[in-house]
Backbone bond lengths (Angstrom), bond angles and torsions (degrees), N, CA, C in turn:
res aa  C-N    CA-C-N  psi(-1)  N-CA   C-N-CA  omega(-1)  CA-C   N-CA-C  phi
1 X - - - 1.451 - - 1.534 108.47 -
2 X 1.281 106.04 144.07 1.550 110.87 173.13 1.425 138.96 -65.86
3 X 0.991 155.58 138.06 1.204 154.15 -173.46 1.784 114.95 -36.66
4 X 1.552 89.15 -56.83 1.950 117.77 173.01 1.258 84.06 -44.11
5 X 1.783 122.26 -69.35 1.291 117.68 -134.91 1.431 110.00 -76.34
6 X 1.438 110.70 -22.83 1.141 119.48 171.66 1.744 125.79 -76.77
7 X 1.196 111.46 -11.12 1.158 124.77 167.22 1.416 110.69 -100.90
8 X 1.122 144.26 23.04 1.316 142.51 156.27 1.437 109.78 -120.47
9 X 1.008 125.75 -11.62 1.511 150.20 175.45 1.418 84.39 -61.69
10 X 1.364 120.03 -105.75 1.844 151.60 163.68 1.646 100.57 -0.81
11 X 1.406 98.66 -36.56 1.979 94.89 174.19 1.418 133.64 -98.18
12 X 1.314 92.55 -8.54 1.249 99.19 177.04 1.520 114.34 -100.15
13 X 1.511 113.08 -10.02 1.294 116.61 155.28 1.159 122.05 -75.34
14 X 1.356 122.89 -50.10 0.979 111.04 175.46 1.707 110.51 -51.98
15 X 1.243 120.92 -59.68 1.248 107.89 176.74 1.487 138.97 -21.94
16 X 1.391 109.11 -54.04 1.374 137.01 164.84 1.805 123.82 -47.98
17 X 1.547 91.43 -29.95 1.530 106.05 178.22 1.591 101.42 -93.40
18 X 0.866 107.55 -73.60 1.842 103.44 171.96 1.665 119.79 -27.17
19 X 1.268 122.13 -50.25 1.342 131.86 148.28 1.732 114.58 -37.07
20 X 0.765 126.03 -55.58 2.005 133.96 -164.71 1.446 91.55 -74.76
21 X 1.912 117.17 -46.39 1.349 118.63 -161.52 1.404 109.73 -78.58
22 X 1.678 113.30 -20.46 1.493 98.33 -176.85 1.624 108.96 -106.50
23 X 1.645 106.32 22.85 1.260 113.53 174.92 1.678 112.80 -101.85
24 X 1.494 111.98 -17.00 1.318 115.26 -154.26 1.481 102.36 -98.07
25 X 1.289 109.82 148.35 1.695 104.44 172.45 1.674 103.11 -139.37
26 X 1.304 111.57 140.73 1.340 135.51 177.69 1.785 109.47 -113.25
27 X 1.535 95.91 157.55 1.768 84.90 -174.84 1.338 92.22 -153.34
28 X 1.259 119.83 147.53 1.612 134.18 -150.97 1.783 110.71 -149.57
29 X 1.069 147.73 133.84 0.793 123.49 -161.19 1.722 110.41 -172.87
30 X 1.788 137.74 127.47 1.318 117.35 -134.37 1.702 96.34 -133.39
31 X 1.272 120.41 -158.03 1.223 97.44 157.06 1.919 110.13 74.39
32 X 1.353 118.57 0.98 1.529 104.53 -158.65 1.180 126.19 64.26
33 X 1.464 124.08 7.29 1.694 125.68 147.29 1.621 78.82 114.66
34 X 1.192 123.61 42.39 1.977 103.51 -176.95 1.737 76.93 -116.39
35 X 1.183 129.20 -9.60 1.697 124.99 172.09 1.645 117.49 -123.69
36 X 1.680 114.57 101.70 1.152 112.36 167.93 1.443 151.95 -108.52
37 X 1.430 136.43 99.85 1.825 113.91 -162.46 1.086 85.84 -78.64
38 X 1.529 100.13 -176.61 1.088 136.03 164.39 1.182 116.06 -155.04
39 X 1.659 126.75 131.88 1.887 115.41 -135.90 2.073 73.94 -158.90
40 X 1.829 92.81 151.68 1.588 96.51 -178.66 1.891 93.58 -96.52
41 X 1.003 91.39 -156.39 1.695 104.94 173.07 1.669 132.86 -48.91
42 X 1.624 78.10 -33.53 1.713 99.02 -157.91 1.521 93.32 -93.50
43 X 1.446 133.01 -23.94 1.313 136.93 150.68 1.952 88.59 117.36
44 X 1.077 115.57 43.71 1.569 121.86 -176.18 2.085 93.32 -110.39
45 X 1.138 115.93 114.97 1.513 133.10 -157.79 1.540 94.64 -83.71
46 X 1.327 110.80 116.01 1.846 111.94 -163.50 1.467 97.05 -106.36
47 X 1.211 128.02 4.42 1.982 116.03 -149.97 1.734 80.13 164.31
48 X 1.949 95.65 130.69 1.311 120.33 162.37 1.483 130.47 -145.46
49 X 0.946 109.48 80.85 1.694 108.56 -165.07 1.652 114.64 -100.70
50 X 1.676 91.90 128.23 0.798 94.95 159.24 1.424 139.95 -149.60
51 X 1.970 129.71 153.01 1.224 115.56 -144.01 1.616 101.08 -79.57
52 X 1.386 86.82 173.98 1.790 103.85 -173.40 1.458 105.85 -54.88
53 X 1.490 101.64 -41.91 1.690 102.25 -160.66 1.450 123.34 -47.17
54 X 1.213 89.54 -12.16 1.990 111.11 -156.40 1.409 101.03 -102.76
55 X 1.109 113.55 11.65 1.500 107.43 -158.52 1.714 99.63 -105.66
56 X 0.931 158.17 75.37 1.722 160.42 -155.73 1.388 88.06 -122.44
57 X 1.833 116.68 123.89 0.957 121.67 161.63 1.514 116.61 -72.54
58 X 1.804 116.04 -27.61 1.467 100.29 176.31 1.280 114.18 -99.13
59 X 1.591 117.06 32.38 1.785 118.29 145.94 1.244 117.85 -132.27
60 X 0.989 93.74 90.13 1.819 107.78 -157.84 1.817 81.38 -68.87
61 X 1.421 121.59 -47.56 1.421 143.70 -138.85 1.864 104.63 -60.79
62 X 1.493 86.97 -40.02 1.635 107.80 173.08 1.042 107.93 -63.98
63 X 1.201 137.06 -75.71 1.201 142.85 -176.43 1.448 114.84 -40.62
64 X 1.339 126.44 -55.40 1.364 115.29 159.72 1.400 122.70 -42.84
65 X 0.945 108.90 -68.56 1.857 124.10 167.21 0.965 91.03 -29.78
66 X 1.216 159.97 -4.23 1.576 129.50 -155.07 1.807 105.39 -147.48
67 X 1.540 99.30 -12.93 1.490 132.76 -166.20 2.079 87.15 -89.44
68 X 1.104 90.98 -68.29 1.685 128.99 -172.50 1.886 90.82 -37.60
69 X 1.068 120.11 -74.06 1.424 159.42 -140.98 2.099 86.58 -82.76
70 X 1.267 101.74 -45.21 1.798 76.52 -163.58 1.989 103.17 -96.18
71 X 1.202 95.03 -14.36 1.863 109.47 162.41 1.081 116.89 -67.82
72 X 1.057 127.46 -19.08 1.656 137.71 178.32 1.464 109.36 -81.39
73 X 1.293 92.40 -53.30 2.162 93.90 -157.20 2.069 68.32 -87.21
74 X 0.926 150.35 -22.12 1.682 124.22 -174.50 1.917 102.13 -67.05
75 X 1.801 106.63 -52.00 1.254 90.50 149.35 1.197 158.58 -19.28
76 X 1.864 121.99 -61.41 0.794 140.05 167.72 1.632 112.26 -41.85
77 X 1.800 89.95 -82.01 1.278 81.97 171.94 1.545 155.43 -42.83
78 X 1.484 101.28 -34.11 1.591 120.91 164.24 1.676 106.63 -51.86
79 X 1.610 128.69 -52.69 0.901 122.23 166.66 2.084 125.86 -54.34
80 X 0.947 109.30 -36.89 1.885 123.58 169.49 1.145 103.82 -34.58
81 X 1.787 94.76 -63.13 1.869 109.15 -173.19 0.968 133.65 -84.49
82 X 1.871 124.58 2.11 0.996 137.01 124.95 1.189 132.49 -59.17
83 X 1.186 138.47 -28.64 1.601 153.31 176.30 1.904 88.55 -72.78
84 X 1.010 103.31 -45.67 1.690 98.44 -167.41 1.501 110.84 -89.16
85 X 1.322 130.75 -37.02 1.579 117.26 156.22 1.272 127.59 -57.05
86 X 1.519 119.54 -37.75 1.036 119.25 160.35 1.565 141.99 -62.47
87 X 1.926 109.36 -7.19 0.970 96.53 158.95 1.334 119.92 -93.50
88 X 1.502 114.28 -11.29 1.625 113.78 -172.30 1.590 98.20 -72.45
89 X 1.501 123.16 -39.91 1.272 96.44 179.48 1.341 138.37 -71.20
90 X 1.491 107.18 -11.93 1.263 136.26 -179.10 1.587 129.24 -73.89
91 X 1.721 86.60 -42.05 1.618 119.62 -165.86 1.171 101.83 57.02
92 X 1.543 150.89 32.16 0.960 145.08 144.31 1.383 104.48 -128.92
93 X 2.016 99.57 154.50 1.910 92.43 167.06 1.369 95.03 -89.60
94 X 1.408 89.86 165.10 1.672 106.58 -176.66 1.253 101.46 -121.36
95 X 1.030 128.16 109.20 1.529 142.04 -147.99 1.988 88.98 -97.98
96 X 1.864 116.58 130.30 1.028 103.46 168.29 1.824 118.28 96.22
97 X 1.068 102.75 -26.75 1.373 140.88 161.52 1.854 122.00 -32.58
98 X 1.462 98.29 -59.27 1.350 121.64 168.27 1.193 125.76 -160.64
């Protein structure tokens, strides 16, 4: 294969992956589910709810902690399911990737 061809190959995957990633949503959530994201592929946090109960103005500290904590693992995960679409489209993992 050609260099060209191989470089239009490489873009159109990527293309294809960027597409899946800004379609996909993962949801993470800490606290016993009283804190939830909700984050697409690309790990950009679309939706955060969270319940009243959790809400204490004199622990603000918790609430972050708990804010902090379910944006992270939605992250995480968004990254997993990128590592894993990207190998199906790939058929290989791409180690390093994300």
């Amino acid at each position: 294969m050609k260099q060209a061809d191989l470089i239009k190959k490489a873009q159109e995957i990527q293309n294809k992956l960027a597409e899946v990633m800004a379609q996909t949503r993962v949801e993470a959530s800490s606290g016993g589910g009283m804190v939830t994201a909700v984050s697409d592929g690309n790990g950009t946090v679309h939706e955060l709810r969270i319940e009243e109960e959790v809400i204490d103005p004199s622990d603000k500290t918790m609430l972050q902690d708990l804010v902090m904590a379910a944006v992270n693992e939605a992250r995480r995960k968004a990254q997993e399911e990128a590592r894993t679409q990207a190998k199906k489209i790939v058929g290989i993992p791409l180690p390093g990737l994300f």
